[in-house]
N, C-alpha and C positions, 0 to 999 in steps of 0.2 A: 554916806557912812558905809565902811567896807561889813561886811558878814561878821565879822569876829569882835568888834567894835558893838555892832546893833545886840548880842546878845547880851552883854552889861544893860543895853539900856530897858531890854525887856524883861531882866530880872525885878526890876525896878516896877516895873506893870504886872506883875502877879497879885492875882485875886484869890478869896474865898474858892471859889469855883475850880481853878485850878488844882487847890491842894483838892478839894472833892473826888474829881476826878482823876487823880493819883490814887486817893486811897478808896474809896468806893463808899467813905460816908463824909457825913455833919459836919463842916469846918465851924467854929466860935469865930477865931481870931485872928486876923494878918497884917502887919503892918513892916512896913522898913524892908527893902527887899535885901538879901546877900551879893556883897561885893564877890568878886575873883579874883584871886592874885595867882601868877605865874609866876610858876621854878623851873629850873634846868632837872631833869631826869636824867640818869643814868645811859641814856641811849642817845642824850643830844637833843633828843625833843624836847619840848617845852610839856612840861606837865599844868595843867586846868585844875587847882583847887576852889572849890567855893566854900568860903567861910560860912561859917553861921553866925548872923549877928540878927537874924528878923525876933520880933517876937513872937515867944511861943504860941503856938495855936493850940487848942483844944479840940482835942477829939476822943474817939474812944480807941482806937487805937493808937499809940504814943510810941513812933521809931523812931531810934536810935541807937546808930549804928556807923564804922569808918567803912566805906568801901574802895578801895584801890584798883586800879584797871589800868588798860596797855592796849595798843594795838595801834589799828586802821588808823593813818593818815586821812584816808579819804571821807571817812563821815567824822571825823576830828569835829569840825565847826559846827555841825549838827548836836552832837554829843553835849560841846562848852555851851550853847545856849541853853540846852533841856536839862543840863547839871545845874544851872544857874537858875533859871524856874524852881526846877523841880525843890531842891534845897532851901528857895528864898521860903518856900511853901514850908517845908517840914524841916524845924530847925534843929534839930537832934538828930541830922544826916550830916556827912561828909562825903563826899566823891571824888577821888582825886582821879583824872584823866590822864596818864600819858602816852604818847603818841610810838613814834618806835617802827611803826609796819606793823602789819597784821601778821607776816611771819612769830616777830619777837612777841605779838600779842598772843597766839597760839600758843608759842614755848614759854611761856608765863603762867597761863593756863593750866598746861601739861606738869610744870612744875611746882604747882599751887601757889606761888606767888602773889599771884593777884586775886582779887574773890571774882572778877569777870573778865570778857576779853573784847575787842572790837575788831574784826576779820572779813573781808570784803573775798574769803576764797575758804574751803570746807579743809577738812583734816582729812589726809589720805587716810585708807584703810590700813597702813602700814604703821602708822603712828598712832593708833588710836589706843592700845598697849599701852604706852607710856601718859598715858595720860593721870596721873595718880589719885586723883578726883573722882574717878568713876565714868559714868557717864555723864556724853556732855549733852547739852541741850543747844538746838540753833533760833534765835528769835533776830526773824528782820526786822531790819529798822526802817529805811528808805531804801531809794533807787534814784541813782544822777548819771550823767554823762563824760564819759574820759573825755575829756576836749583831745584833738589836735592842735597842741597851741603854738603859735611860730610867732617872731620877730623877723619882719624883712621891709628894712625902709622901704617906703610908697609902694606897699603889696599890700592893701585892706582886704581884698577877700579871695579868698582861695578856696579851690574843690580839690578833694582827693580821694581813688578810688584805692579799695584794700590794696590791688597790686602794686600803686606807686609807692604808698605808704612803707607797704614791704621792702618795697625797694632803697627807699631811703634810710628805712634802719639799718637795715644790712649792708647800710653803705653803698651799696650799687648806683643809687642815685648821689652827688659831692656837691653838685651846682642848681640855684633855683631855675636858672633858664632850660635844664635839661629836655627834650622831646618829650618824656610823660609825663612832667608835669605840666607841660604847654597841652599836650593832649586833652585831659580833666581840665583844661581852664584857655578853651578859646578865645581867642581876642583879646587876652590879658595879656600888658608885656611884663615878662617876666626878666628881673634883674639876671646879671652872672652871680650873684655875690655864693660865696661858699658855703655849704649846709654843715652847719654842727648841729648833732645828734645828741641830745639830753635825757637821761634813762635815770630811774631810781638804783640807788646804791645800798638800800636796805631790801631787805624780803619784804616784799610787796603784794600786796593784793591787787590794786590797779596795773599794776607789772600784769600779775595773774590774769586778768581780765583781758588787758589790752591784748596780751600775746595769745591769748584765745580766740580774742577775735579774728587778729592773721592766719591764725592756725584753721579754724574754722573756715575764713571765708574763700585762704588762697594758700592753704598750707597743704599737706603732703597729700592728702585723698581728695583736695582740691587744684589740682596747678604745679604745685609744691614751687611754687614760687618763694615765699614763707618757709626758711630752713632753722628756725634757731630753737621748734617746739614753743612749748608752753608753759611756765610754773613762777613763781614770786620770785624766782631771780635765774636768767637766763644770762646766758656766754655774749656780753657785747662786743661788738668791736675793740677795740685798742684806742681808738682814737674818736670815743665817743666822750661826753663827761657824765658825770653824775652826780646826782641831789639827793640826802636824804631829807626824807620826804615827799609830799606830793607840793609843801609849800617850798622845797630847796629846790625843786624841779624849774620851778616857777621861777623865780628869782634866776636863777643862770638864764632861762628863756631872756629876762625882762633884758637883763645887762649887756645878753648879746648880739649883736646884728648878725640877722642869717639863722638863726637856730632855733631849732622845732624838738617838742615832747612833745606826751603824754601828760595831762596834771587834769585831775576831778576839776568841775564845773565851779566849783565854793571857789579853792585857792587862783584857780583861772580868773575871777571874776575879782578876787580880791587883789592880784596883781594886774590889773587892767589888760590882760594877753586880748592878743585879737587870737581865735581858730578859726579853724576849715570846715566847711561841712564835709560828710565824709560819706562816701556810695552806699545806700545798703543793699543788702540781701534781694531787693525788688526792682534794683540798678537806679533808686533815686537817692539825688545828693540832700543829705538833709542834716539840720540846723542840730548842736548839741543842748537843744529845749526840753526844759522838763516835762511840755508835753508830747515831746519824741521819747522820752526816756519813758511815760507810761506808757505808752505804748506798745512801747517791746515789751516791757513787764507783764502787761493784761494778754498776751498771747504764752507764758512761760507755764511750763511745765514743770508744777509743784512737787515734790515729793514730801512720803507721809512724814518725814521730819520737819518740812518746810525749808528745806535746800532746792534752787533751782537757779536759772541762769537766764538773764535777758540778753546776753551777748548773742550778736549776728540772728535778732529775732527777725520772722515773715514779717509782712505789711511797711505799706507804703510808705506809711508818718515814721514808722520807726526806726530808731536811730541805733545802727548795728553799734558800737562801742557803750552800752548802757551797764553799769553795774550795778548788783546788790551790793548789799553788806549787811551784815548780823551782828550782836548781841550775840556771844558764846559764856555757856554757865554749866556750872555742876549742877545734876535733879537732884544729887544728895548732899544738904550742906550742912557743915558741922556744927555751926554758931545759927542759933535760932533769930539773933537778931538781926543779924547782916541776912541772912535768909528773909526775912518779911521787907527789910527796908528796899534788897532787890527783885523781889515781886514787884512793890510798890513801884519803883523806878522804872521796870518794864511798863508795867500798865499806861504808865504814865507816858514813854516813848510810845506806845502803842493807840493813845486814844488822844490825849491834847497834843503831843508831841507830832502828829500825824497831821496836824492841822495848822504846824506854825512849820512844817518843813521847808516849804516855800520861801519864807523869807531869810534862809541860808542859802538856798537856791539846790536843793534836794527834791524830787517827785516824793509823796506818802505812798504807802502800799496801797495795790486792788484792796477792796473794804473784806473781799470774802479771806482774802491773805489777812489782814489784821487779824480779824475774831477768829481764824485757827489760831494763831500764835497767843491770843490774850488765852485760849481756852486750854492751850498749854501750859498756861502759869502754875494749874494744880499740879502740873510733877516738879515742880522743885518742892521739894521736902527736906526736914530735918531730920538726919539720918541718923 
């Protein structure tokens, strides 16, 4: 059963307990979990509604409220299962998810559009002006693996270090037999067949991340092998293609012989990709596992917002291509009910949400990274 499929079947397994801890007291009543049904969005993506059809529960606190949201591709499937919980639990919510990039999730945000956003990459200091909302607040969710994902008849496993990698986006690398990729992967015969190059065509967060990682490990204050910089949508070649999303990425990989992205760990696993392990920072080749991905994270340097970055972390296990991604909201919200109901819903990403990561194939956060974020819940306020 693929990742996006299994969250129908565990909205279906929500308990008392669950709605509990979403909301911090007494559930009475649960029964009948909420279906999901999918629409087309405005951006191409597939938008995540979860109906309310359970029976009402009883508590002492009673939300309801429609919440609309945008963004990240890459914690997408994480989101559609814990929308799908979270909802079956508390039937006088709505959450409609859609997907888009984390860029359009931002300029959604920016434009009040949405009441929240999902963004695997921070808002420059140049943009934060326009933000109309006020201030924004950052609450993580998870932390997973950009795969290096390839299709190359009878090539099951492959090594690649930041340089090749570089190399082959920027094109320098055309062919799988080329010298540096035989270099990373002795005694492998490596076919001729021809490398197409697979990038995101919307503003990206995983875009963001990946090309950080080049940047970081072999770009200009390193090698500068790595020339095209860093940000959610960078100068590709010409004769590269491109996927929106992290699931359109996937799909060109699957359909083509020869051809290598970039796709999160979820949508990699839900289109059967084989990846490469990928060099780190300690010069070992390692597996894109969610316990390479805490890894990097449990070594990251927090800031007092709770912005930081596992990409090209120290340590051995850790696997340099690891990204965050966050949860972005206003501290000041105009409607007091969609205010309690997105408390609630963080919490809820934040403590049960934290413990069913895994089975979308997401790492949870370090535990001391959760409970700052939950204990930021008191500044969203009703403004």
């Amino acid at each position: 059963m693929n990742t996006r499929n299994r969250r129908v079947v565990l909205a279906g397994l929500v308990s008392l307990t669950v709605f509990a801890a979403a909301c911090g007291s007494d559930s009475k009543t649960a029964t009948t979990a909420a279906p999901t049904t999918t629409s087309a969005s405005s951006s191409g993506e597939s938008t995540t509604t979860a109906a309310n059809t359970t029976t009402p529960v009883t508590d002492a606190v009673k939300l309801s409220a429609t919440l609309n949201a945008s963004g990240s591709t890459f914690v997408q499937a994480f989101l559609e299962q814990e929308i799908a919980s979270f909802t079956a639990a508390n039937s006088g919510v709505t959450i409609n998810y859609g997907g888009g990039g984390s860029g359009k999730g931002r300029q959604d945000l920016a434009d009040t559009i949405v009441d929240f956003a999902g963004t695997d990459g921070t808002i420059k200091d140049a943009d934060l002006s326009k933000y109309k909302g006020g201030d924004v607040l950052y609450f993580p969710v998870v932390v997973a693996p950009i795969t290096v994902s390839y299709n190359v008849s009878g090539l099951d496993k492959l090594q690649l270090s930041p340089a090749t990698i570089a190399k082959i986006f920027q094109r320098q690398i055309k062919t799988w037999n080329d010298p540096a990729i035989a270099t990373d992967n002795p005694g492998v015969t490596l076919p001729s067949t021809a490398i197409t190059v697979v990038h995101r065509s919307d503003s990206s967060g995983t875009t963001g991340n990946f090309t950080k990682f080049l940047e970081n490990s072999v770009g200009k204050a390193n090698g500068g092998i790595w020339t095209l910089g860093t940000d959610s949508t960078v100068q590709w070649s010409a004769d590269t293609q491109a996927g929106q999303g992290n699931g359109g990425v996937a799909q060109i990989i699957k359909s083509t012989d020869g051809a290598i992205g970039y796709v999160d760990l979820s949508d990699a696993k839900d289109a059967a990709l084989k990846f490469a392990s990928v060099q780190n920072k300690a010069g070992k080749f390692v597996d894109p596992t969610l316990d390479a991905a805490s890894a990097a994270a449990a070594g990251a340097k927090v800031a007092d917002n709770l912005t930081f970055s596992a990409v090209w972390a120290d340590g051995d296990g850790s696997y340099p291509i690891t990204a965050q991604t966050w949860i972005i909201v206003y501290a000041k919200q105009t409607d007091a009910a969609k205010a309690d109901a997105t408390k609630a819903f963080l919490k809820f990403l934040l403590t049960d949400g934290q413990q069913h990561a895994g089975d979308v194939n997401y790492a949870p956060l370090p535990a001391d990274l959760a409970t700052k974020a939950i204990a930021q819940l008191d500044k969203i306020v009703k403004a």
